[in-house]
C-alpha positions in Angstrom: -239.0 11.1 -100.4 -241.6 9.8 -97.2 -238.2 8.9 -95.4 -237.0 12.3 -96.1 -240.2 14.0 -95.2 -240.6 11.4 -91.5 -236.9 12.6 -90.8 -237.6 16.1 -91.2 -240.2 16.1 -88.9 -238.1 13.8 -86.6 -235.6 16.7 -86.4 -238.3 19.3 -86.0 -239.7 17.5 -83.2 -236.4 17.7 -81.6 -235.8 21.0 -81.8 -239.2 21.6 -80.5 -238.7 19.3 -76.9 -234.9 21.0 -76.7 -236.8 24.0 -76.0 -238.5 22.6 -72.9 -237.0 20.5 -70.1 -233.7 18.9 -71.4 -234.1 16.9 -68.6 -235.7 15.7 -65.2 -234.0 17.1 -62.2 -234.5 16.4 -58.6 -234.5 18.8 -55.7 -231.8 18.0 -53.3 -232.1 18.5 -49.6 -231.6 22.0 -47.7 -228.0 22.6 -47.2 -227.1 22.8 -43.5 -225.9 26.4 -43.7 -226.4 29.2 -45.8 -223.7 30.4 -48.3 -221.8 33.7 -47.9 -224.0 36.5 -48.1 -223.8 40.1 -49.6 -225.4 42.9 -47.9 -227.3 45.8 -50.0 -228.1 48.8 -48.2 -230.5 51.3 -50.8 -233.0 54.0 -50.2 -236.0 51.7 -51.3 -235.1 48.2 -50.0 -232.6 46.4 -47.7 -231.4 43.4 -49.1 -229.1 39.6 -47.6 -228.8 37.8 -50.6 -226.9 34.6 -49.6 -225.4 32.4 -52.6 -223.5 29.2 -53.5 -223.4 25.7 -54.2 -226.2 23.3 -52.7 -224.2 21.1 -50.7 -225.9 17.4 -51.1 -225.9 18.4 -55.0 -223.0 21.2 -56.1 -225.1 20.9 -59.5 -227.9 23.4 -57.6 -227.5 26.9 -56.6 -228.8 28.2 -53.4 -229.9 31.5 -53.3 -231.5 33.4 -49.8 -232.9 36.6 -49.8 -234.1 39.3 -47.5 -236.0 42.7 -48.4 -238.6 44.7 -46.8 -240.9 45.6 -49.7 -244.2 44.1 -49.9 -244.6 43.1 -53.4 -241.0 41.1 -54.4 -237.8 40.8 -54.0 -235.3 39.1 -56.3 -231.7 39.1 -57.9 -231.1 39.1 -61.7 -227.9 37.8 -63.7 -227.0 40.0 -66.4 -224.3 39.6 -68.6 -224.3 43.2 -69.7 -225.3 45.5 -66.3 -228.7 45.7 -68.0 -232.2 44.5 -67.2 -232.6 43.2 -70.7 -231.7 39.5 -71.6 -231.6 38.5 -68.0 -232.0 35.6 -65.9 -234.4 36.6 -62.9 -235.3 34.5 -59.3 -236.9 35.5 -56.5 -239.9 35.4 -54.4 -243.3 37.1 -54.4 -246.7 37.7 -52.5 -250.2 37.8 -53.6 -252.9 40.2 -52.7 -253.8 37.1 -50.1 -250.6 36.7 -48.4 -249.2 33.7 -50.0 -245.9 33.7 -50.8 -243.8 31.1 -53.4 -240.9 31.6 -56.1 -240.3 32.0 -59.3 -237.7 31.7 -62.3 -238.4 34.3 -64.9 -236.6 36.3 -68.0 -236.4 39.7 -68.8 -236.4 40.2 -72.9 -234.9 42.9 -74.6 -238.1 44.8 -73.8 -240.4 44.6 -70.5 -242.3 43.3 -68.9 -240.3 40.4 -67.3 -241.7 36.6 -68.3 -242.0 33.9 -66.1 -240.2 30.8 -67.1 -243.4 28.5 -68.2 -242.2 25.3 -66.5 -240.5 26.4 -63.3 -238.5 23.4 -63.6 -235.6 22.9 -61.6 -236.4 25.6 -58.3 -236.6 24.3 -55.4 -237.9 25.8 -52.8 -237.1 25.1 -48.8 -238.8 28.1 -47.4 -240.4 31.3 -48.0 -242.0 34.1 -46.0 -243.2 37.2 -45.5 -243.2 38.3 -41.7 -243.0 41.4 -40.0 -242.3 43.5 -43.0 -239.5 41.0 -44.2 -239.3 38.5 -47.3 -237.2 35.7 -46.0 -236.9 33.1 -49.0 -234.7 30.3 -49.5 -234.2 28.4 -52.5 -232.0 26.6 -54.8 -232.4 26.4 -58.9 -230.6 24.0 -61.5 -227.5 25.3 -63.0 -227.9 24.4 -66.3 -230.2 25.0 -69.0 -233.5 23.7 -68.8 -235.6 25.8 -70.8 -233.8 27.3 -73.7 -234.9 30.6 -73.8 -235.5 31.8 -70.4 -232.1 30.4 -68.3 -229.0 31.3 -68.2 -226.2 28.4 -66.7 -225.5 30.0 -63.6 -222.1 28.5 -62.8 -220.9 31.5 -65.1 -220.3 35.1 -64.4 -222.7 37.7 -64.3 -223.7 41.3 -62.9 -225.9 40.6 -60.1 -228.8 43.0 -60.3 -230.9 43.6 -57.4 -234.7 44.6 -57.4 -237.7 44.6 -55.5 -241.7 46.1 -55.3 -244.1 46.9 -53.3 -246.4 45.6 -56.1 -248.3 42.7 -55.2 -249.3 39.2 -57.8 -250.5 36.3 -58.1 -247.8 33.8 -57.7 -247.9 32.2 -61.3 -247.7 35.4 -63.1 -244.2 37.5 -63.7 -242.6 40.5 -61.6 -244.3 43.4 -61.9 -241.8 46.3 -62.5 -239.8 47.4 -60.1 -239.4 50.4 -57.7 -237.6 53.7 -58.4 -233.6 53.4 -59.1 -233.5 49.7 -59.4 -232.0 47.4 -60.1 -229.0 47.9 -57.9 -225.9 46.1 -60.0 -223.1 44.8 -58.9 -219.7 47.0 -60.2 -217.7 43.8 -61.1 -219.5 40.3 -62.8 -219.2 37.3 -60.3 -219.9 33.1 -60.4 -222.4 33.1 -57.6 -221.5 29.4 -57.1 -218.1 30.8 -55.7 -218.9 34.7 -54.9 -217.2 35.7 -51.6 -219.9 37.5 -50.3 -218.4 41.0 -50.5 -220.8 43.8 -49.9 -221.5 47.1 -51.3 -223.6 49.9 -51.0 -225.8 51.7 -53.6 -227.8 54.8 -52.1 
């Protein structure tokens, strides 16, 4: 019976860490030069978002983005064209000008939840200047944190959003402007999406 009882728990406690980091990844070093890029064009934001393979480590996605709202700007993966059970990255600003990234989820209901670790993002360089984001970053492909990642060398809608709504950099995305998220028409791998653009007005 006590051996049943200390495997039991065994098993629990495994289920329990295979919710967290599955295990320890290290960032790779800034490609030389940024993936293909997509261009958005929509009435609230203009958007580069720049993806694919990391190339010292193909196991990392790069992502770059541009967008001239204040608040955040970021790209979802959807498997459905909907905000709900999505993968969401970007980058942010506070109320004091700092600006970082962050890996978050969106639930079946808002508001969006930041991943609690952050484990596996990487981040190379991120800004806010002149009215622009310019952020670039790479995350881990796989699954770290069961729950709030998708595997990203899949396909997905790419959804689009940003804010003029500023926060602190350890909290979620607040929600997002008027008509957003912008989604792509067709699902793509972003570790091998050609950079076509299109335009949502």
């Amino acid at each position: 019976m006590m051996k049943m009882v200390k495997l039991l728990f065994a098993s629990a406690l495994l289920l329990i860490s295979s919710s967290y980091a599955l295990r320890d990844v290290q960032c790779p070093q800034q490609s030389s030069q940024r993936p293909s890029k997509l261009k958005l064009t929509q009435q609230h934001c203009d958007y580069y978002v720049a993806m694919g393979p990391n190339e010292n480590d193909k196991e990392f996605l790069d992502i770059y983005l541009e967008g001239s709202q204040a608040g955040w700007v970021a790209v979802g993966f959807s498997l459905n064209k909907r905000m709900g059970y999505s993968d969401v990255v970007g980058c942010k600003q506070d109320d004091s000008g700092n600006v970082g990234i962050i890996d978050s989820w969106n639930g079946a209901l808002p508001p969006n939840k930041i991943d609690p670790t952050q484990e596996g993002m990487c981040n190379y360089s991120s800004s806010y200047v002149d009215g622009k984001f310019s952020c670039y970053f790479s995350r881990f492909h796989g699954i770290l944190n069961q729950g709030y990642d998708y595997d990203f060398n899949s396909t997905y809608y790419f959804l689009l959003g940003c804010s003029q709504l500023k926060s602190d950099l350890s909290v979620n995305f607040p929600f997002h402007e008027p008509n957003f998220p912008a989604v792509s028409p067709d699902m793509y791998n972003p570790f091998t999406y050609n950079g076509s653009d299109w335009v949502q007005l």
